[in-house]
N, C-alpha and C positions, 0 to 999 in steps of 0.2 A: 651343261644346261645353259641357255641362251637366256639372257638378261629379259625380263617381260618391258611389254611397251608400257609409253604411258596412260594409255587407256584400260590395259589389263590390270595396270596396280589399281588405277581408279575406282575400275567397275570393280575388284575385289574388296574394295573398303568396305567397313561396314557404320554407316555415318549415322553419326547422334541426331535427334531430331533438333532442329534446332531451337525449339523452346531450351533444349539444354543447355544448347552454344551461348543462346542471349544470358543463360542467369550466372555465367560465367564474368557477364560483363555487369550484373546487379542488373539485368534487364527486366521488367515485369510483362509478363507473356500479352496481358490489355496492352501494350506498346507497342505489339509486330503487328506489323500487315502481312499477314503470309501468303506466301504461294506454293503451295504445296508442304512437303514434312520437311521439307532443307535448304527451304530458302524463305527469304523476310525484307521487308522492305523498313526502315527504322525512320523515326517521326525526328524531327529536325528540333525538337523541344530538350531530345535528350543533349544538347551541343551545353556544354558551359564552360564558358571561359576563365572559371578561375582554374578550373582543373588543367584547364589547355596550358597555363602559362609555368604549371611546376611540372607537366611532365614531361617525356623526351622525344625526340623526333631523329631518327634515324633515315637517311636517304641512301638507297640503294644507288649506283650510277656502272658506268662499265667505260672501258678501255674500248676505242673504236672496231665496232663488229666488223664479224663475217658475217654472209649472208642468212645464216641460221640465227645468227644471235648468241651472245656467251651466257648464257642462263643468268641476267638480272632476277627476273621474276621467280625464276628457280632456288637461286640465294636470298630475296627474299624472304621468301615461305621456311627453307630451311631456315634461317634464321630468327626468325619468331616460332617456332621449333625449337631450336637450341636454347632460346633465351626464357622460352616458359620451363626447359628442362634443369635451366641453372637457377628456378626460384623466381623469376620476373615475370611481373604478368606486363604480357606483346600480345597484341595484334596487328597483323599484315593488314595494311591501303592499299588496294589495287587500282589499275585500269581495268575496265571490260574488255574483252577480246572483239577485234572486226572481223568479220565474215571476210571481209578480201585477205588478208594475210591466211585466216583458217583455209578456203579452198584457194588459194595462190602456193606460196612458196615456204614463208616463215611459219607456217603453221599457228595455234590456236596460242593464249599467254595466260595458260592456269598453274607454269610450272612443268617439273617434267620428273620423271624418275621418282624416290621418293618425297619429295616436298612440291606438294601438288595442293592447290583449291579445290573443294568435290560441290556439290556434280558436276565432273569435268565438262561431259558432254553437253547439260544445261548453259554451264557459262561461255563455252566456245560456239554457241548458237546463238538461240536469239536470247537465252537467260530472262529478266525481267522486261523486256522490250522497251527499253532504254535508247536502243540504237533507233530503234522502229519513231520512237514518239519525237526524237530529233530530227530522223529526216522528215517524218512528216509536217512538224513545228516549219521546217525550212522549206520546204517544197510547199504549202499551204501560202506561205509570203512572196511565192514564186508568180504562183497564180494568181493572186491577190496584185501586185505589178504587172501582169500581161491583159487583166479584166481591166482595170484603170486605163491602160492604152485602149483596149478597143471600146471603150464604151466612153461615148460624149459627155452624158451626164456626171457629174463628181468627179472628172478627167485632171487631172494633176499637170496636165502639162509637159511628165515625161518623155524625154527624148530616146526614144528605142536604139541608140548608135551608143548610145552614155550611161549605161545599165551594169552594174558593177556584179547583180545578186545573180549567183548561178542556181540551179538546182544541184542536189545529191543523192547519191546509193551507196548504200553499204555494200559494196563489191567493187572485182578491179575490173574495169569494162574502158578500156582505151578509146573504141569506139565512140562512147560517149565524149568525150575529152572538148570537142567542137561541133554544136551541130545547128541545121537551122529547123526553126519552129515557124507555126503559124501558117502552112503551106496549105493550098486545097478549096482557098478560096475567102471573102471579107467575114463569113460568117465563123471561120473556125481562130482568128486573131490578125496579129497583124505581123509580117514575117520577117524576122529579126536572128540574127545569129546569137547561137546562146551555148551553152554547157554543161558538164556535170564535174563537181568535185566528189571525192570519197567522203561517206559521213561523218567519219572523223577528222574530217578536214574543213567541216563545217564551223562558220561563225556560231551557230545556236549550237555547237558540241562545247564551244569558249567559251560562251555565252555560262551555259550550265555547268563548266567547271571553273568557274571566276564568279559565281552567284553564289553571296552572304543565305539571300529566303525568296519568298515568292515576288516580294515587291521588290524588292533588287533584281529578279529575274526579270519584272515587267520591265521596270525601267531602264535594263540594259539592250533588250528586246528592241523595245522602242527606239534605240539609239543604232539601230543597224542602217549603217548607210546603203542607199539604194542604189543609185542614181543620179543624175540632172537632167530640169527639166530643158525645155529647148532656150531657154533665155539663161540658164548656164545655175540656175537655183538648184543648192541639194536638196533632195526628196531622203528621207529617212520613214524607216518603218510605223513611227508614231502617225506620219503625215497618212498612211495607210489606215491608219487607225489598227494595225494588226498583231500587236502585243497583247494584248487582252484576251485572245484566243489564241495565239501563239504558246499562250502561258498555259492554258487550260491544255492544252496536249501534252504540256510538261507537265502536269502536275501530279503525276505519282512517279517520273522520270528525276526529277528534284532528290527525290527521297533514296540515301542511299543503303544498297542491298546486304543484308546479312548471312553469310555463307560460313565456311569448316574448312580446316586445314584436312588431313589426312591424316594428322594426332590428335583433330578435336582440339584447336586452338583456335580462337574468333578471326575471321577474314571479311573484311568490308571491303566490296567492290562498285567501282562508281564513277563514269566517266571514261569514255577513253578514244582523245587526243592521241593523233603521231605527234614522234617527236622533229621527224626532219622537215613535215609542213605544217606542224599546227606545236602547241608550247606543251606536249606529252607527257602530262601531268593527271592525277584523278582529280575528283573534285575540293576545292576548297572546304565544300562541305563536309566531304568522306574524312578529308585529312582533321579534321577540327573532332568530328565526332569517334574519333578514333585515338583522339587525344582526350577525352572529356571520358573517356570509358578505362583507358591502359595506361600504364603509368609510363610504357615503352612502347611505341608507335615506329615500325617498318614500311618504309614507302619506297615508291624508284622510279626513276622517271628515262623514258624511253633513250632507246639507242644508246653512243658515248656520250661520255659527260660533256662534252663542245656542244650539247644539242639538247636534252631532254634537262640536264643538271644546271646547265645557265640560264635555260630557260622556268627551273624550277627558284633560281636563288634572285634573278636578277625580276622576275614577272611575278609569279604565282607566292614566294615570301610578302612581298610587294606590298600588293591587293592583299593577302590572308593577313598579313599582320607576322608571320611565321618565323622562326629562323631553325635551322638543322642544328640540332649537339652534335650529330656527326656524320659522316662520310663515307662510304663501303667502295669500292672499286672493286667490281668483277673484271677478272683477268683469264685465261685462259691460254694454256699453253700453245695449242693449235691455231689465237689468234693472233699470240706473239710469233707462230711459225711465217703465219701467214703476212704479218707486217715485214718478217726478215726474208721476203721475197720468196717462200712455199707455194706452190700453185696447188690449188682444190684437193687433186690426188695425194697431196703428200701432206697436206695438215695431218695427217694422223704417223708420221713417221718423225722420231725420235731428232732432232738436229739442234745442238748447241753451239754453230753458227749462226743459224737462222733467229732462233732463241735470241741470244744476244743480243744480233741486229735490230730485231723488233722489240726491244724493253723498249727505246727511246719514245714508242707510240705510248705506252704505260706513263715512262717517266714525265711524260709533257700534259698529263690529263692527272699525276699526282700535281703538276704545279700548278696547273689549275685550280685544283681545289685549293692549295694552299692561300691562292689567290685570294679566296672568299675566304679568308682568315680560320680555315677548317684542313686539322689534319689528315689523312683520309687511311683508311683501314685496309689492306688489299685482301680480297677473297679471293686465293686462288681457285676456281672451279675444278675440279677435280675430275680427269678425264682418266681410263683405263690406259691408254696409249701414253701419257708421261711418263719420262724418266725421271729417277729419283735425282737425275744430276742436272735435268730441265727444273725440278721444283724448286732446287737448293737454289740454284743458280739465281731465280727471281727475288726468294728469301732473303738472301745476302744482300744482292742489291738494291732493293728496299731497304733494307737495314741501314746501310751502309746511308742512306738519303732520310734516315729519322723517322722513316713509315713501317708498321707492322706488316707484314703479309704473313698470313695463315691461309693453310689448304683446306677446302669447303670441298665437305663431304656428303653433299647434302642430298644430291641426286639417287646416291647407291645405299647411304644409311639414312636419310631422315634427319633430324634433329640432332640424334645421338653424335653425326659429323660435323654437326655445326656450334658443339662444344666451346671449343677453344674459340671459335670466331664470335660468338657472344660472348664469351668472359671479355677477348680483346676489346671488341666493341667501347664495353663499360667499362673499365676499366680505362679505354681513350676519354670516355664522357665524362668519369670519374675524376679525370686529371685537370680540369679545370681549366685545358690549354686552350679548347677551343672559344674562339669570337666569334661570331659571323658577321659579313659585311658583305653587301651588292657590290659588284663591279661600277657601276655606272650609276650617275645620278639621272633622275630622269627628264630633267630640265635642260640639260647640256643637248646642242642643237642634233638633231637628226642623225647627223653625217657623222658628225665627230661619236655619239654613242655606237652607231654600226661599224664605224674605225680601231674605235677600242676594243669591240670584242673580234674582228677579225685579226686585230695585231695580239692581242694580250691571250684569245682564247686559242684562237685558229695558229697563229704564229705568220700567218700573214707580213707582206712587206708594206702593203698598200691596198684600197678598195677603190676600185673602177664601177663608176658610173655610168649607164647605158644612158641614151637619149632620153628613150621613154622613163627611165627610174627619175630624169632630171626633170622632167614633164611631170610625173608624179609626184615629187615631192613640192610642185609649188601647189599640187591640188590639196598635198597635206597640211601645207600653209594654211591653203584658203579654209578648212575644214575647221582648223587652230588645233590640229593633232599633237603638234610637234614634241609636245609635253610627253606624250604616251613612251610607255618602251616598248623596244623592238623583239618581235619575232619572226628569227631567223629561219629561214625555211632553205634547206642547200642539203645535199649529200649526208648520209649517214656513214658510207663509204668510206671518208676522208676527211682531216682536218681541213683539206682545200675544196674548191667549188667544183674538181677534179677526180670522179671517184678513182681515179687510176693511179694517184696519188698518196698511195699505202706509206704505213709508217710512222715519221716525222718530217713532214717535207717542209724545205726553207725555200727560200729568193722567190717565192710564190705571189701572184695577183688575185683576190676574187673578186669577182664581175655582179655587180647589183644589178639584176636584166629588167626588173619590174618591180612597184610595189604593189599590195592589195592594204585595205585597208579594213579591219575588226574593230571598227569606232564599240561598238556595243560591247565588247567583251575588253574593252581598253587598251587596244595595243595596234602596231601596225608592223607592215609583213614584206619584208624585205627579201624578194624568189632572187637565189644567187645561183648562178649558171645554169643549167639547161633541169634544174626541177621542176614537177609537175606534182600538181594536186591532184588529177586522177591515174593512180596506179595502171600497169597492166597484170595479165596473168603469164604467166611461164609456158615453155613450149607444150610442158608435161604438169599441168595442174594438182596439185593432191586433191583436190574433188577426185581424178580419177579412182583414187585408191578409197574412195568412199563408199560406204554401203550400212543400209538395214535389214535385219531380216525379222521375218511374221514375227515373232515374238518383241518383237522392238529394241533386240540388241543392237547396238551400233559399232562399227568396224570401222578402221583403216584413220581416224582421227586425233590428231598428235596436237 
């Protein structure tokens, strides 16, 4: 009998309403905003900071993916599973799922096997229209700068060559990537080359996951850089006047969602940032109110830890005030196959050369964490296709480097697998070893902070700066950014700017090609080697394999 997908375990749940889930957390039912019987929108009043400061915060992170991803968000879930089965009350932080990885390649991010978010199919869609209300917040300020160009009256002065704000959609549409607007004649605008980034790759998605409340939301709104006008003046969002309504579309989008594991364990999801172009974190808010309710808070932040976890310890601690007790590294044997030089077909074929080879992509993203003064915990992910002499092999050598690794069983048992990986867990937080500490201060100039994490994170020899990255960073001068810290935006592929550069790679260069700048959401965006902020789709989309039928079952959705 053949393993059920993860839509079958799903749709087989049978899930608590969630007035039940909330009085888990002491919630009083006058508190939800509901939508429908399993899901909840939660009031930003329940947030309190003294709760936040004694209880724990646990960061999911991962060893550099394959293209499927080593189930972060799957250990996750199992883990706050495990951890309410060993006596601890956990609840899971999430991201929201984007529509471009669900009908693209990477599929939906509610989990998979049994440690799942439900209703699956609600959150890998449009769930509370979270996604919807950002890009329209974004695309709303889009048009609100193209009516300022064409129209004399209250004309701003901006220079349509010097316009920094793209539009977005939530999907991969390459197409979009550059195109020109305004065509057809003086009556329909004024025509100007312009683009699209993915929603989640929007300033106003940064905006809303680095937003304290509503008036921090305004004012960070406001602080979105535009443009300049033709005598070289910045134009910002405020000079629009477009934060005031900008915010009114956000405002049940603020508010994060309350959802169920697949054991009936609380899951708050809220926000969801990529990690290789935007800081792949949920929201500030989701992670604070999630701490003001559990006394053990499960979060993770997108892709390897080079990318979603520096961007979570060095940006998003920062801003929230935050720091991790600890550390989880998903691992994966098929990804260590694939670092020891395995091609696609063979990750599922047993090899302890390959094995081997590929620890070092592990051992260099344990040193990493160590970095940030945090032990890190290794979860093995637990595939059917390992061998028990691929498992040991990883165990040992962990061991052997001061780090625990345990096999996470989370996918095929649930909770009940992820036993031993919660006791480890707590028992790391228990020991009192860990500190945390930022990489970077954030005051050290520009160059020298994108230097130290391409040498210290990346293992980097040196960073190369393009002309225009050198054109750009006197505009971050003139802006007075220079303060902010950086998010890196490069390959998920690779510690290098190189996705072809699997593993651990040395004597390496990466190439600063461009910056963009997230004045509103405080940070700036250093695109290294040939990335892009709008995705494509794959030759063979999974939309193919999608369908509903008359009774509103839904198929083919992972």
């Amino acid at each position: 009998m053949s393993f059920p997908s993860d839509l079958e375990i799903a749709q087989s749940c049978k899930m608590q309403h969630i007035n039940e889930i909330a009085a888990k957390l002491n919630i009083a039912v006058d508190d939800l905003e509901h939508y429908g019987k399993f899901k909840a929108k939660l009031p930003l009043t329940l947030i309190k900071e003294e709760a936040i400061k004694k209880n724990k915060l646990i960061l999911v992170s991962a060893i550099t993916p394959t293209p499927a991803g080593e189930g972060k968000t799957t250990t996750s879930i199992g883990l706050t599973e495990g951890l309410n089965k060993v006596g601890k009350k956990a609840t899971v932080v999430l991201r929201e799922p984007s529509l471009g990885p669900v009908f693209g390649i990477k599929g939906g991010a509610a989990g998979g096997g049994y440690a799942q978010v439900v209703p699956m199919e609600d959150i890998n869609l449009h769930f509370t229209g979270d996604f919807s209300a950002i890009e329209k917040a974004n695309n709303l300020l889009a048009a609100l700068i193209d009516n300022n160009i064409q129209n004399k009256q209250n004309n701003l002065g901006l220079d349509p060559r010097q316009i920094y704000w793209k539009r977005v959609m939530d999907m991969n549409d390459r197409s979009l990537r550059n195109i020109t607007i305004g065509l057809g004649g003086t009556a329909n605008g004024m025509p100007r080359q312009d683009g699209f980034n993915i929603t989640p790759a929007s300033e106003v998605m940064a905006i809303l996951c680095m937003s304290k409340n509503i008036e921090d939301l305004k004012e960070k709104l406001g602080n979105i850089f535009v443009g300049f006008t033709f005598d070289k003046k910045p134009i910002y969002a405020r000079d629009l006047k477009a934060q005031g309504a900008m915010a009114l579309l956000l405002k049940d989008a603020i508010k994060p969602n309350l959802v169920q594991t697949l054991e009936g364990n609380p899951a708050i999801i809220h926000g969801g940032p990529f990690a290789n172009i935007a800081q792949g974190t949920n929201t500030i808010i989701a992670t604070k109110m999630g701490l003001s309710l559990s006394d053990y808070v499960v979060t993770e932040a997108g892709f390897g830890a080079d990318l979603g976890a520096e961007k979570f310890m060095n940006i998003k601690c920062g801003y929230g005030n935050l720091k991790p007790d600890a550390i989880v590294l998903v691992a994966t044997i098929r990804a260590l196959r694939h670092h020891g030089g395995a091609k696609k077909e063979e990750y599922n074929t047993a090899s302890m050369e390959r094995v081997t080879e590929g620890f070092g992509n592990l051992a260099k993203h344990i040193e990493n964490c160590q970095k940030f003064g945090i032990n890190p915990t290794v979860a093995i992910n637990h595939f059917p296709t390992d061998s028990e002499e691929e498992l040991q092999y990883v165990i040992e050598q962990c061991s052997a480097i001061g780090v625990k690794a345990v096999v996470a069983r989370g996918f095929a048992q649930g909770g009940e697998g992820m036993k031993d990986l919660a006791n480890a867990v707590v028992s790391e937080i228990e020991s009192g070893k860990n500190s945390f500490k930022p990489l970077y201060d954030w005051s050290m100039p520009v160059k020298e902070k994108i230097t130290r994490i391409a040498k210290e994170i990346y293992g980097a020899d040196a960073v190369n700066f393009s002309k225009d990255a050198e054109s750009d960073l006197k505009i971050i001068d003139k802006l007075g950014l220079a303060a902010l810290p950086v998010c890196m935006a490069k390959t998920q592929k690779s510690f290098s700017d190189d996705e072809s550069k699997v593993g651990r790679p040395t004597g390496f260069t990466v190439t600063v090609r461009e910056f963009e700048f997230a004045v509103g959401a405080g940070f700036i965006i250093p695109i290294l080697g040939d990335m892009m902020r709008m995705p494509g789709l794959p030759v063979i989309p999974a939309s193919e394999g999608m369908d509903i039928d008359a009774n509103g079952v839904v198929s083919g959705l992972s």
